[in-house]
C-alpha positions, 0 to 999 in steps of 0.5 A: 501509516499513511494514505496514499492512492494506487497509481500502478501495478509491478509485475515480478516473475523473479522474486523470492519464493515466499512473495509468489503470488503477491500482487504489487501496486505503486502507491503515491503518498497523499496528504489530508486533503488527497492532494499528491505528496509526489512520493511513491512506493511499492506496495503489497496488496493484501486487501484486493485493491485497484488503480484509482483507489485511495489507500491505507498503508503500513510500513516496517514490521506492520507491513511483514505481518499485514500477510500473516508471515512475520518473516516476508521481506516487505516494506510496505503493504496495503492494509485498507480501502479508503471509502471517505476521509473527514478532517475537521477545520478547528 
């Protein structure tokens, strides 16, 4: 799981029948204090997401299941919106 934040869109008409109507976004990693990690991926939304939002993101079979179908050949989905991020200074 990491934070990243939504940097762009993937349209795909071709695609295996069980990602149709799947929204794909380009996630760039971010670390604790939201600066870029310059690592991207693409991501499928399952939260309803838009560009500029900072992002929860699961990757492996916590992705497959995000969707609710264990067999989707996913890699990474979109699994929260981001409202703040704390991180204590010890």
């Amino acid at each position: 799981m990491y934070l990243g934040k939504v940097i762009g869109t993937v349209v795909s008409t071709v695609k295996v029948p069980s990602l149709t109507g799947s929204k794909f976004l380009i996630v760039e990693k971010i670390n604790q204090d939201l600066t870029a990690k310059k690592q991207t991926a693409v991501c499928v939304d399952t939260v309803g997401a838009g560009d500029g939002e900072t992002v929860i993101v699961v990757g492996g079979s916590s992705a497959r299941m995000a969707g609710g179908d264990k067999t989707l050949p996913v890699d990474a989905a979109i699994v929260g919106i981001v409202d703040t991020v704390e991180v204590s200074q010890c």
